[in-house]
TORGUKE-809501 format. One record per residue: residue in one letter; x, y, z of N, C-alpha, C in turn. Coordinates in pm, whole numbers, plus 50000, padded with zeros to 5 digits. Example, Ala and Ser with C-alpha at 12.3 -4.5 7.8 and 13.67 -1.06 7.14 Angstrom:
A513194943150780512304955050780513204967050780 S512854977550708513674989450714512905000350787 
This chain:
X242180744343460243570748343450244440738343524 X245630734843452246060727143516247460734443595 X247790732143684249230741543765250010730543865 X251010739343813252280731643923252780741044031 X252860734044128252840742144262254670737144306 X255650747444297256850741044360257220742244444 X257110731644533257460732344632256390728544765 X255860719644862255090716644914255220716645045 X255890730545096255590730845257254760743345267 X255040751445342253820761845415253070772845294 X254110772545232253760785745106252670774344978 X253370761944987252840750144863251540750744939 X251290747045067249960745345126248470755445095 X249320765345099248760781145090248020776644900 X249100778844810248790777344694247920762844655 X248220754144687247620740844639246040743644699 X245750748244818244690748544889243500758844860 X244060771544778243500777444694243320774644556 X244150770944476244010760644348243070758944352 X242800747144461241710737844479240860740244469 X240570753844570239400763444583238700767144425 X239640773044317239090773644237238880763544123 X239070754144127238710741844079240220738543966 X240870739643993241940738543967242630724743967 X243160716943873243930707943902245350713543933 X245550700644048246910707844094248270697644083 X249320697044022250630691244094251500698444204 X251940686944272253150693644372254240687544324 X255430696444292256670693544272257570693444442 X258160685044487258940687344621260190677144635 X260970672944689261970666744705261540653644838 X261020659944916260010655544991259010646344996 X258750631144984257410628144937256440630545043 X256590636545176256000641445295255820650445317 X255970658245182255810671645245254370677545229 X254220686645343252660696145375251200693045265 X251780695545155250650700445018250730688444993 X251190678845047251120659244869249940661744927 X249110663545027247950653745111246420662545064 X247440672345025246330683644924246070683144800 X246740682144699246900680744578246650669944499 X246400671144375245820660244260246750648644258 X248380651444231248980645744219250600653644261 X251130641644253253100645944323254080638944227 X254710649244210256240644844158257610649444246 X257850638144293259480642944375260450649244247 X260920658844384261870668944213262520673744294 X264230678944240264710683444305264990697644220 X264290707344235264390723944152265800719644101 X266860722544212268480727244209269500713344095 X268580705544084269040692043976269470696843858 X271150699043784271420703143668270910695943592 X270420683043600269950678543467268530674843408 X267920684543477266390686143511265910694843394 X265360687343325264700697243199263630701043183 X263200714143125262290716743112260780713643064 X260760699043006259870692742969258940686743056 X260040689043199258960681143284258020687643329 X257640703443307256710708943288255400712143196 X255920701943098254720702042925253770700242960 X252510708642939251350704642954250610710343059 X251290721443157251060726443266250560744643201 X249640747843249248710761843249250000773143340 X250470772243392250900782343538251690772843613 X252700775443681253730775543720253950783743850 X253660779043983253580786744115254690786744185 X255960792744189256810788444313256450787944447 X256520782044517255930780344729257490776944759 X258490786844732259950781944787260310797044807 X261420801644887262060810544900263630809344882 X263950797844844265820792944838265820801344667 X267250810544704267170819444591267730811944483 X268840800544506269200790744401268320786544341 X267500780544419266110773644362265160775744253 X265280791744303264460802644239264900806144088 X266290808044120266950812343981266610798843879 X267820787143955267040777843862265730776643806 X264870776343871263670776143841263040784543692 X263490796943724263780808243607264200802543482 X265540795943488266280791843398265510783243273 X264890768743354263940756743360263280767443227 X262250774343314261140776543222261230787743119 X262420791443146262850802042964262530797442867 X262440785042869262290780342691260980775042704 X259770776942816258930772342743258060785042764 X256980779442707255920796742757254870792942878 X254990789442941254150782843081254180795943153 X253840808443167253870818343284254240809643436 X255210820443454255530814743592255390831543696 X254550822443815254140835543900255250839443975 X256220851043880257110848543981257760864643945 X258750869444029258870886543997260320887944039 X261470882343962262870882144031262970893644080 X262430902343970263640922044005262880929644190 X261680924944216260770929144278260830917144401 X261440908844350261880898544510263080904444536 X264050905244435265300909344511265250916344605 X264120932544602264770938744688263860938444834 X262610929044789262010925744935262610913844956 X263080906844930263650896445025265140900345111 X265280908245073266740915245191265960930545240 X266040924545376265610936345492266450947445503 X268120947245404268580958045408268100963545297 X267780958945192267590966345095266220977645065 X264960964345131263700969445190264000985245234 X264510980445355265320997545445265331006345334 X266841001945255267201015945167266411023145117 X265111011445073264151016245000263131026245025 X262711020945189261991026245219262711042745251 X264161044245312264601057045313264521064045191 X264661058045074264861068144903263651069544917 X262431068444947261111073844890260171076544982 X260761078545117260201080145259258881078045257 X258971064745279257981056745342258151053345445 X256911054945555257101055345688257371043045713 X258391036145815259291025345835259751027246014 X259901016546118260611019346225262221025346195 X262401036546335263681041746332264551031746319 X265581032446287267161027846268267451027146397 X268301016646435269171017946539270631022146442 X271061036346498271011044446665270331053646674 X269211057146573268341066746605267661062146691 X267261053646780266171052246852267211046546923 X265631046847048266591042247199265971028747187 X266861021147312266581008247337264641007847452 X264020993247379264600978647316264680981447168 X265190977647131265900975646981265510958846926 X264980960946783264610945246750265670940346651 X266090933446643267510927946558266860914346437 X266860916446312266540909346234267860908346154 X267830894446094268760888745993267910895745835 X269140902045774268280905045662268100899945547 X268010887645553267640874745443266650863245559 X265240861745512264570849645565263600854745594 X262430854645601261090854145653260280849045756 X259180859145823258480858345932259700858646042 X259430848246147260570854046247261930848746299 X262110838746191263770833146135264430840746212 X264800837846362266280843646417265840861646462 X264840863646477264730874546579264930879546713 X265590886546720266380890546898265670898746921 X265730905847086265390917447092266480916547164 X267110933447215268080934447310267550947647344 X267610947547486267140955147585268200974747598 X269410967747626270290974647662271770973447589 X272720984447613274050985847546274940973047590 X274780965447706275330953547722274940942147658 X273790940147662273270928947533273380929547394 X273610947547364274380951347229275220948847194 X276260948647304277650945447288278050931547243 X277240924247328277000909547345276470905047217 X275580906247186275290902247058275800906146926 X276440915246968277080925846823278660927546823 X279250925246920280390930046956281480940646818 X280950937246712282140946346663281240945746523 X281540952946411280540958846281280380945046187 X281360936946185281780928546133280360918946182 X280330914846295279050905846355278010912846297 X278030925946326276180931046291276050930346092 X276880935646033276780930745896275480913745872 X274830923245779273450916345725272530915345821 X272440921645956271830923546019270500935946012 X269460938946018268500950546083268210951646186 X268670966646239268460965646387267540981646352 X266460980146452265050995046454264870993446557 X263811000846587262821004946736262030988846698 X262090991346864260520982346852259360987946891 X258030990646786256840994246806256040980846879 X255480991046947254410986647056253450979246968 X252450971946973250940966146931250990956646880 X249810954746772249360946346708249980946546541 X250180939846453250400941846349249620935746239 X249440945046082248500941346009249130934545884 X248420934445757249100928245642247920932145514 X248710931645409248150932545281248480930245160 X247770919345079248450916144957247880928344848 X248740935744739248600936544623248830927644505 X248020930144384248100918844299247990924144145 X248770926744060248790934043973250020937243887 X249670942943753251000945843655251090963943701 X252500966743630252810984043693251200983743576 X251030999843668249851006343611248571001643639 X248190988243704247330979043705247550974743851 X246910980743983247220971644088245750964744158 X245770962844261244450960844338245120958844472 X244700963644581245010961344719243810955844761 X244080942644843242840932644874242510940545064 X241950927245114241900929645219242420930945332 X242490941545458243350940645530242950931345644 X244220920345729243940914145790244960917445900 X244640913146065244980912246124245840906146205 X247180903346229248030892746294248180890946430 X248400877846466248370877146613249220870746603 X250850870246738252060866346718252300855946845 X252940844746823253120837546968254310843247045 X254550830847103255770836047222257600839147165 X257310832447057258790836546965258350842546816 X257580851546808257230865446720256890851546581 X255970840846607255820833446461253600834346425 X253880840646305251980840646328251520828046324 X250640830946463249480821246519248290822846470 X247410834746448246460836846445246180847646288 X245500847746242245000857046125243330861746167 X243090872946158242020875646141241210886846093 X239950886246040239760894745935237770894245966 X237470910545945237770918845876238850927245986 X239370933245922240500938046043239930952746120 X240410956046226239740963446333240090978046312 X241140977346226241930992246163240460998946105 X241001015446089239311025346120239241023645937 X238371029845916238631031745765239451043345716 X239891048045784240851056245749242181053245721 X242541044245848243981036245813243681026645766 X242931019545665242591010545605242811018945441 X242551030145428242721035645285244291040445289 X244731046845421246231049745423246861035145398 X246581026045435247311014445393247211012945291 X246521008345227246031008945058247151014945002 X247001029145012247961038944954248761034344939 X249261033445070250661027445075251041020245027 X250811007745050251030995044953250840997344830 X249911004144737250161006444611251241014544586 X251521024144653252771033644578254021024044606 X253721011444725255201004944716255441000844569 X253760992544499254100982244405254530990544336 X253911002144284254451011444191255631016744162 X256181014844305257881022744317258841009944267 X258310997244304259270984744265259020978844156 X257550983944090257410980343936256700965143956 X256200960544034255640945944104255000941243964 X255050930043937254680916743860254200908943946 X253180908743952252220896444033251560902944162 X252430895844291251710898744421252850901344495 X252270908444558253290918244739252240913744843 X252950909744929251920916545086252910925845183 X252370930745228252700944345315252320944145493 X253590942045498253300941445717253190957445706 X252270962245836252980974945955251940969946072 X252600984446111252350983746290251920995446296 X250880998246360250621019146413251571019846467 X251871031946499252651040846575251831052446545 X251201057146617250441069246681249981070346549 X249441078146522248721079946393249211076246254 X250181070046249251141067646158251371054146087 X251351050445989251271034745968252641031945921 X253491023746051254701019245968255231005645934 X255611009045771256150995345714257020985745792 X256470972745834257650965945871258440955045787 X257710952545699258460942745561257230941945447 X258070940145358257360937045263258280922645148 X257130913345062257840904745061256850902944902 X257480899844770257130898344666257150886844620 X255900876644720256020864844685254840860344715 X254430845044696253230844644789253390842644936 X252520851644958252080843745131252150831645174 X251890828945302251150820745362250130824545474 X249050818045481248020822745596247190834645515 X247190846645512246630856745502246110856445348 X246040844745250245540845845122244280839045160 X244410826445247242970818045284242440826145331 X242700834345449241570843445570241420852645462 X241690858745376240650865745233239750860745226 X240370848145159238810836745107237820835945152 X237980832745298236930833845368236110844345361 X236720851445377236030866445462235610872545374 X236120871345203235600880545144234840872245021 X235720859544977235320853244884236200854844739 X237490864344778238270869444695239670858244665 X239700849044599240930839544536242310844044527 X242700848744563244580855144508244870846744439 X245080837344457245420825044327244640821444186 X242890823244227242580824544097243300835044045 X242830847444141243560859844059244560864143968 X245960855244039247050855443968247310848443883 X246060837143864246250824643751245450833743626 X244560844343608243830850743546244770867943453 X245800869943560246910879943578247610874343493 X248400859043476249160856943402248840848843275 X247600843443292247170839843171246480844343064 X245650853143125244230861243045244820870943044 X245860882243114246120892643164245490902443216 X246000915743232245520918243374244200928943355 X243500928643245242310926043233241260917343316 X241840908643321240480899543414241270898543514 X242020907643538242580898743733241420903843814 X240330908043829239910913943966238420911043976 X238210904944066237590894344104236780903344231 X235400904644257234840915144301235030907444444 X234340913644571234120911244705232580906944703 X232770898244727231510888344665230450886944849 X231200888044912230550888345097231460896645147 X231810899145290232070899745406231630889845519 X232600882045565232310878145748233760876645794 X233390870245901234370874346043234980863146031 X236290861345987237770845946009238520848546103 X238610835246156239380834746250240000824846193 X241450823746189242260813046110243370808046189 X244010799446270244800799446359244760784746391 X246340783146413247210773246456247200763246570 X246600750746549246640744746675247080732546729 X247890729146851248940716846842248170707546977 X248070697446993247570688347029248620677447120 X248970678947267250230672847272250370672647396 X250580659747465250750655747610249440660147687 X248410664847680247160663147721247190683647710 X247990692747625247730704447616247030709647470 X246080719947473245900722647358246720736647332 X247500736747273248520750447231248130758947109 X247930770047077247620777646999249100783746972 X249960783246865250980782146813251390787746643 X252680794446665252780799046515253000789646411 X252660793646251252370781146182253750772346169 X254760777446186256120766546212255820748746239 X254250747146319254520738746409253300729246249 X253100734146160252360729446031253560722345987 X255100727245962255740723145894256350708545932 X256590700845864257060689845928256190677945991 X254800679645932253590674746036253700661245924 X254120662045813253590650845736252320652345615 X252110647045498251060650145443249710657645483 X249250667845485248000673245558246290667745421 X245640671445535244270667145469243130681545519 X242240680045443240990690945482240300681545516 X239500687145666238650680745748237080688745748 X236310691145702235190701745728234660696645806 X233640708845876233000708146019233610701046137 X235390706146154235720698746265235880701046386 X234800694446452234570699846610233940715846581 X233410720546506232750729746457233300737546375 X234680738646387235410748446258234360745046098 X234490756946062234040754445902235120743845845 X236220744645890237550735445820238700739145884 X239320726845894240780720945926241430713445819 X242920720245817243980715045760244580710445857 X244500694545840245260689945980245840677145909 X246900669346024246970651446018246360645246127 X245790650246159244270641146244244260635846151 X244050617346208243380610746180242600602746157 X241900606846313240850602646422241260590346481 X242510584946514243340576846626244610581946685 X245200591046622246560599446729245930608146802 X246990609846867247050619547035247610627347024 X248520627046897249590642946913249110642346757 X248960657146702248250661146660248500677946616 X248450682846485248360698346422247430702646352 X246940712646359245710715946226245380733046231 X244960736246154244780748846105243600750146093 X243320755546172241230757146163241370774546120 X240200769546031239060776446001237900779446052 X237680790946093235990795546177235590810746073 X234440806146053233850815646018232020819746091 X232100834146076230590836546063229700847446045 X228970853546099228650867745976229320880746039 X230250878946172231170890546169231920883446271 X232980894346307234190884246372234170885846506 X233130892446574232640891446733232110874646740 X230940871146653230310859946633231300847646643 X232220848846559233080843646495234000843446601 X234110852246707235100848146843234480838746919 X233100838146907232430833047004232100814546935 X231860813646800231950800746782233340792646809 X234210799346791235750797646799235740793346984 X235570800447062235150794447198234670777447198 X233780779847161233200765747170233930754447088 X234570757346950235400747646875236600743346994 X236750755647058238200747347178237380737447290 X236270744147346235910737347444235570721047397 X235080723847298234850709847204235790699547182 X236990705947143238040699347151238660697747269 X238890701947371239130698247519238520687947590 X236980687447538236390678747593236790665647544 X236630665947362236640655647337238060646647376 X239250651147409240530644947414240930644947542 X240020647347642240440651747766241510660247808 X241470673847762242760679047746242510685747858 X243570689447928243550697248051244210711148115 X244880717447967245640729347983245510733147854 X245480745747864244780752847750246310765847726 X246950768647614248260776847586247710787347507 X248340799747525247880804647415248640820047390 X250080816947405250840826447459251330839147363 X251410849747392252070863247374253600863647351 X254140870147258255470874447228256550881547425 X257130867247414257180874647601258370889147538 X258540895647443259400909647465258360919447428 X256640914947425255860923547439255560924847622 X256500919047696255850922647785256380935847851 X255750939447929256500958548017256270966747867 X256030966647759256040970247615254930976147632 X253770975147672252320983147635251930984747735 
């Protein structure tokens, strides 16, 4: 199959890197000739989506059609582009609209009460303040008290397009669905680990949730796709709260991070999947659980003699990336190592037959790497407005 991937930073990485996986030829379309995915992919064409005089031909010959962008211009265009040809494009306007705005998410989740954090002013302070257009943790506040409310909000006019809720205590999980209405599948649930400014660092899987809130999630996430009518793929954040699993976003697009730590762990493709969803239809989308083991998938920066464990932000901007296997023991790194710099990003991969094991090879991949670079401070920091929090 041949596919075009648009767009080549964190989401292009995600897609091109699974492609791959399934033997997939891949293009990257980007504006960028540096960007994330060229260093992944078969081949590159600089493109600019938003170009009025960009025709649709420059897609002839292409199987599937992946967007890895979130710019809604982009998007539409994009739409536009491929009306006239028949190339399936993985893509779900009516079902992005209303997950990509955190107010609308809200409304949603109030019309069909789905469990969701309180509203501010139902809840007391700390209070978490999100912009309700952008993803992961684009401009997240917390504010403590009615003076930092004031301060940050001063009058209705400022808080407009804003979400302001409780902030729940813990850890938070995730889950892609993948499917036409009537037709879903909820994959595996994985685990998130957040750095010091709320950006995921860490993924890991199989996740520690009981099997009980592992089927309540399920649920859940299917009656979302069902309620929004989903074309393609969703993934689904929450957080416990006491026995309770609540939604914290949901987003009708692809991922990033949490489609590879599948792969691993289960052997399950989202990308074949959805290349099978829109081509074959959704007859052959579902693709069995072929293993179980333990991923550990997580972010790591290389810099002034520290090794930092960091949210994937610090991927973007790195320059063409490459796959490294067996590095310093990871099963695999997406990195720009290139065995003479000193500063340095990569995305390891650890696997092994469960994820205790799998903490413990992960040990030694750092010590390995410490040794080898002489590194002498080791980072590996917590969301500081989780602190006094638990």
């Amino acid at each position: 199959m041949l596919v075009a991937v648009i767009g080549g930073n964190l989401q292009g990485v995600e897609a091109t890197y699974l492609a791959k996986k399934a033997g997939w030829d891949v293009t990257v379309f980007d504006k960028r000739p540096d960007a994330a995915a060229t260093g992944l992919c078969d081949s590159f064409v600089k493109l600019n989506i938003c170009d009025a005089n960009l025709s649709h031909r420059i897609f002839k010959g292409f199987d599937l059609i992946i967007p890895a962008i979130e710019n809604d211009n982009a998007l539409s265009r994009l739409c536009e582009i491929t009306e006239n040809t028949e190339i399936p494009l993985v893509f779900d306007p009516v079902a992005y609209a209303i997950t990509s705005s955190k107010l609308k998410s809200d409304s949603f989740f109030e019309q069909y009460g789905i469990p969701a954090p309180q509203p501010w002013p139902d809840c007391d302070f700390p209070v978490v303040a999100k912009p309700s257009v952008g993803s992961g943790s684009d401009g997240v506040r917390f504010i403590n008290n009615a003076r930092e409310l004031q301060k940050a909000f001063p009058d209705a006019d400022a808080m407009r397009g804003w979400v302001l809720q409780e902030v729940l205590k813990g850890d938070s999980y995730s889950i892609e669905v993948v499917g036409f209405p009537g037709n879903y599948k909820a994959l595996q649930v994985t685990d998130l680990g957040m750095d010091a400014v709320f950006d995921c660092k860490r993924v890991t899987a199989p996740t520690i949730l009981s099997a009980l809130q592992i089927r309540q999630f399920k649920r859940t996430a299917i009656e979302i796709a069902n309620r929004i009518n989903l074309h393609g793929i969703m993934d689904v954040e929450v957080i416990p709260d006491g026995d309770e699993l609540k939604v914290l976003e949901i987003d009708a697009r692809l991922p990033s991070q949490t489609p590879t730590a599948v792969f691993w762990s289960t052997g399950m493709n989202i990308i074949r999947m959805l290349g099978n969803l829109y081509v074959k239809g959704p007859e052959s989308v579902y693709a069995d659980q072929r293993f179980r083991r333990g991923v550990i998938f997580e972010h790591i920066s290389v810099k002034s003699g520290i090794l930092s464990v960091e949210g994937e932000h610090i991927m973007s901007g790195s320059g063409p990336l490459k796959i490294e296997k067996d590095f310093f023991g990871a099963d695999e790194a997406i990195t720009n190592y290139d065995g003479r710099c000193h500063e340095w990003v990569a995305t390891l991969i650890i696997t092994d037959t469960d994820l205790e094991s799998a903490k413990m090879k992960r040990e030694k991949v750092m010590a390995d790497i410490m040794k080898h670079f002489d590194i002498v401070k080791y980072e590996d920091l917590e969301p500081a407005a989780y602190k006094g929090l638990m």
